[in-house]
N, C-alpha and C positions, 0 to 999 in steps of 0.2 A: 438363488439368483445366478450362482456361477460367476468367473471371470469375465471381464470385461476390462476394456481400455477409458479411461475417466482422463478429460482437463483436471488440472489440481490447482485451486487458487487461493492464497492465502490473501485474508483480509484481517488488521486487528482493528477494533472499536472499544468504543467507551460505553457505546449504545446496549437496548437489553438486545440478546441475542438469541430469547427464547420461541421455540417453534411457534410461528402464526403472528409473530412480531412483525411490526414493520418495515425494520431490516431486513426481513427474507421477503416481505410482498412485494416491496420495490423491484426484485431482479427477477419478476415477470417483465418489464421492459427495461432491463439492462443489455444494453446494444455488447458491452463488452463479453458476454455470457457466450449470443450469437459469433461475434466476432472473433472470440477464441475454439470454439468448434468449429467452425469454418475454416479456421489456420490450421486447426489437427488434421483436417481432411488433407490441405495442401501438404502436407507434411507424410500424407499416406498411411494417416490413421483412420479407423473409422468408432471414433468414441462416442460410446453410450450415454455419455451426459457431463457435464462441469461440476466437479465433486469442488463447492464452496466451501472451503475450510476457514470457519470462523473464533477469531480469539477475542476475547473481552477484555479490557486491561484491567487490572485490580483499581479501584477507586481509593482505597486507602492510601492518605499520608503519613511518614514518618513521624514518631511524632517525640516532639522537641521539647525539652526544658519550660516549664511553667516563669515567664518572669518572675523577676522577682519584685518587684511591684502588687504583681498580683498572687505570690505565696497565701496559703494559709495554713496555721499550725494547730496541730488536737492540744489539749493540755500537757501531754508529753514533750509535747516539742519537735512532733512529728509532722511531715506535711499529709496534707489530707489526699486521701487512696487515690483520687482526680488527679491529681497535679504529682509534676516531676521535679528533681532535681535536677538531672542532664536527660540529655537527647537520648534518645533509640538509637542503638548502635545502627548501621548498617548491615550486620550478619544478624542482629536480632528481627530486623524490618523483613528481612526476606525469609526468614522462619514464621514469623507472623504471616504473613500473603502465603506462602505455600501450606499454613493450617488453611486457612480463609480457603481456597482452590480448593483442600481435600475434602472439605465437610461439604461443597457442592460443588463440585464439577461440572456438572451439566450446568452451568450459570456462564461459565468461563471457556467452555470449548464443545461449539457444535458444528455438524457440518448435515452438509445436506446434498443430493444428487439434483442438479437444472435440470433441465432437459428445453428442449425448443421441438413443438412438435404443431404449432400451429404456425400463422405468417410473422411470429416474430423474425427469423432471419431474411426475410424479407422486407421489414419494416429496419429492419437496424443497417441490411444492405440502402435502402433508403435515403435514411437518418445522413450517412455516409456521404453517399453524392448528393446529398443537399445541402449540407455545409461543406462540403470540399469547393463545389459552383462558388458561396457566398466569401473563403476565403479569395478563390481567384478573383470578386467581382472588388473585395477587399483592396487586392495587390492591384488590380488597375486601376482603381482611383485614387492610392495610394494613402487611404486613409479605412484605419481602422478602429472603429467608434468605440468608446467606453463605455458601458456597461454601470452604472451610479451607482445601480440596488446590489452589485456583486462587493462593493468595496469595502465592507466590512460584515464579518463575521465571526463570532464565538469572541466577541470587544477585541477583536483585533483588526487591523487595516490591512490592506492587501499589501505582498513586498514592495509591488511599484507603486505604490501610493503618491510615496513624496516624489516620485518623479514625474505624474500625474499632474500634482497640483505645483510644481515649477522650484519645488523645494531642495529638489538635490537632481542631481542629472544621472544617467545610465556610465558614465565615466569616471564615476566615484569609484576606484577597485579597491575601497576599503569596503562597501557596499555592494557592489555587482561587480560578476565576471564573466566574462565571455567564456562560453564552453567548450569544449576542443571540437564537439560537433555541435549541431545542431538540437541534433536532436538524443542527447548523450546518453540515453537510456539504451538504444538499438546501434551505440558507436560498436562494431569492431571490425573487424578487416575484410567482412562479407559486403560493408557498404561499397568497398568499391568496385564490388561486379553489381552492384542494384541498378537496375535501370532506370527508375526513377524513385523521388523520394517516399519516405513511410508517411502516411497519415496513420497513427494510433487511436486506442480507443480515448489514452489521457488527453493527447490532444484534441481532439474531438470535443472532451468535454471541456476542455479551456476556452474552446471555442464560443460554446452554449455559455457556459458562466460570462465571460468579459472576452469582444473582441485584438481588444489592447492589449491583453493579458496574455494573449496567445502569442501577439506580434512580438512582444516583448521576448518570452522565452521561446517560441519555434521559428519564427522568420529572424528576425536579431538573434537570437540565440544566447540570453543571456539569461543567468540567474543569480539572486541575493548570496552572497555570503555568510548572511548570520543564519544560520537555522535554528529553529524551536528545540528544545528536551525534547519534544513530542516525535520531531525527524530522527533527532537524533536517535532515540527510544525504537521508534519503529523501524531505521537502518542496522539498528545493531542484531533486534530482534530476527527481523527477515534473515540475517546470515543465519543467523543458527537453525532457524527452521531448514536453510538452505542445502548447507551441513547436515541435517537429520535424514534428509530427504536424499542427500548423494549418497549415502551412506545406508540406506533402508532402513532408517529406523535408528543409528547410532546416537544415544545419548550423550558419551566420551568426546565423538566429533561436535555435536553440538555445544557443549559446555565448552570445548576449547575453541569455535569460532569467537564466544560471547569473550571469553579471557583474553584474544587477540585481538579486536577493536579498530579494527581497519575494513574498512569500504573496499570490493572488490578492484578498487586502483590503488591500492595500498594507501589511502590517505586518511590522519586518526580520526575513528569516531569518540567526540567529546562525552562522556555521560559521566552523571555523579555515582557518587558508589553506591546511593540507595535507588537507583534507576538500576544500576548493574547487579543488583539483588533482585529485583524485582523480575526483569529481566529473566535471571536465572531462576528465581519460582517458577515462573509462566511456563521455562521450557520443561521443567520436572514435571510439573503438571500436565503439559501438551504431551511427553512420552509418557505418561501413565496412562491417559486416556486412550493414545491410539497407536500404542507399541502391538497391541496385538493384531493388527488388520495385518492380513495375510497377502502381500505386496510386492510388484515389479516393477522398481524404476527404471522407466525409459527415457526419460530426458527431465534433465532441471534447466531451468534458466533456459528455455528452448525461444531463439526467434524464429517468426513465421514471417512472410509476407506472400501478398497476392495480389492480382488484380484487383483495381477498383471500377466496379460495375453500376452500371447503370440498372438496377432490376427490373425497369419498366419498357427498358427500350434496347437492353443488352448493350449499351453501346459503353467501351471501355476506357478509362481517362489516360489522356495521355500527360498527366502534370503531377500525381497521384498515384503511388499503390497502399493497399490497406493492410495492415501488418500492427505488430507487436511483440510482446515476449512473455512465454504464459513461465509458470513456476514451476511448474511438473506435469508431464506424463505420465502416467503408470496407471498399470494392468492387475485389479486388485477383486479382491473377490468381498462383497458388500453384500451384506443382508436384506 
């Protein structure tokens, strides 16, 4: 197949991630797919396709001390082979997950090439000025609607929930904080030659999930304080991948992002030590699997933005441009 230039985008799940899965049928119409080759172009790439790099998080838990309530002893006085005395170390937990990865790998790390070759980026240029219009029609009547069926999922309630239902307010800063931008994902010193602001593909989809949801954190610009293991879990991990990928491939840089624990604003990221074992399996196993692709990083953490068009009528917004920040570039040679 030769070299070619690939979007690289890291996604981790829980979900199966096995080829013909449902995870991979969905992003025949994933707008972000279109919307991240369309930015390579801005950016003066012309890429072959969105190499989707998918990771699966191990499902196993630690596993802890049998009460003692419910011990039970052989006639020796032994406890039975089931049940523990004490907990699982955390250096034993993550020897455990990294056999678990080796005896199948293909479970825990696949990836696949997009491509857009019919009117989906047209349908996803669309998608784009169709809810960019409903945000503006949003801001002029200055009410934007909640969304009931979005407010809870996986038994948990959405961050603004209790500010929803009149239980706590947006000015609680043990609970919410206003961000230093808006939109803090794409904050750095390029916004202030932008001409106008980004619509992303995440916003976008906050959009479609819950109106309110979006007002909250891209027009207000605020977000919750408390974040999940889960956040926490998947900020840590993205560094290191991050690290792997500045590096072409360095393991050493990756293990020592995961050891440092700080979010690229240097501020700590919280995880238990059997999350940061975990963690560290996942990455030994992600360099095992694809240390050998023969690879040129051109950019990490790259933002794009561009016009937001009109695809039916050409006509370009003036409130609006469409942008983002893919994970990597690179120029790699794929079978």
């Amino acid at each position: 197949m030769g070299n070619a230039v690939y979007v690289v985008e890291h996604k981790t799940t829980s979900k199966d991630i096995v080829p013909g899965s449902p995870y991979w049928q969905r992003l025949t119409l994933d707008d972000q797919v279109s919307t991240y080759l369309e930015g390579a172009k801005w950016l003066g790439h012309e890429p072959r396709g969105l190499l989707y790099d998918v990771i699966r998080k191990p499902g196993e838990r630690p596993a802890l001390a049998t009460p003692m309530e419910s011990r039970k002893f052989t006639k020796d006085g032994l406890l039975y082979k089931t049940q523990r005395d004490t907990d699982e170390t955390p250096e034993a937990y993550g020897a455990r997950i990294l056999e678990k990865i080796s005896e199948n790998p293909d479970a825990y790390f696949q990836r696949s090439i997009v491509v857009r070759i019919g009117n989906e980026a047209h349908v996803a240029a669309q998608n784009a000025w169709i809810y960019t219009q409903q945000i503006m029609a949003f801001r002029k009547t200055g009410n934007f609607p909640q969304n009931v069926d979005a407010c809870e999922a996986w038994g948990k309630f959405c961050e603004f929930w209790d500010v929803c239902t009149h239980q706590d307010t947006l000015e609680n800063s043990l609970k919410y904080r206003k961000k230093a931008a808006k939109n803090e994902e794409l904050a750095t010193p390029e916004d202030a030659k932008r001409r106008l602001p980004i619509i992303s593909a995440t916003a976008l989809r906050e959009v479609r999930r819950c109106p309110k949801l979006y007002q909250y954190k891209y027009e207000l610009g605020y977000e919750t304080t408390e974040r999940s293991g889960a956040l926490h879990f998947g900020t840590l991990f993205h560094l290191a991948l991050e690290a792997w990928w500045k590096t072409n491939g360095s393991i050493e840089a990756a293990l020592l992002a995961l050891s440092v624990r700080e979010d690229d604003r240097g501020k700590p990221i919280e995880v238990d030590a059997y999350d940061a074992e975990k963690a560290k399996a996942l990455m030994l196993g992600y360099h095992a699997r694809w240390s050998e692709t023969k690879m040129n990083v051109l950019a990490v953490e790259k933002e794009f933005s561009g016009p937001l068009v009109n695809p039916d009528t050409d006509g370009v917004s003036r409130t609006f441009e469409r942008g983002g920040k893919m994970d990597a570039i690179a120029e790699m040679e794929m079978m």
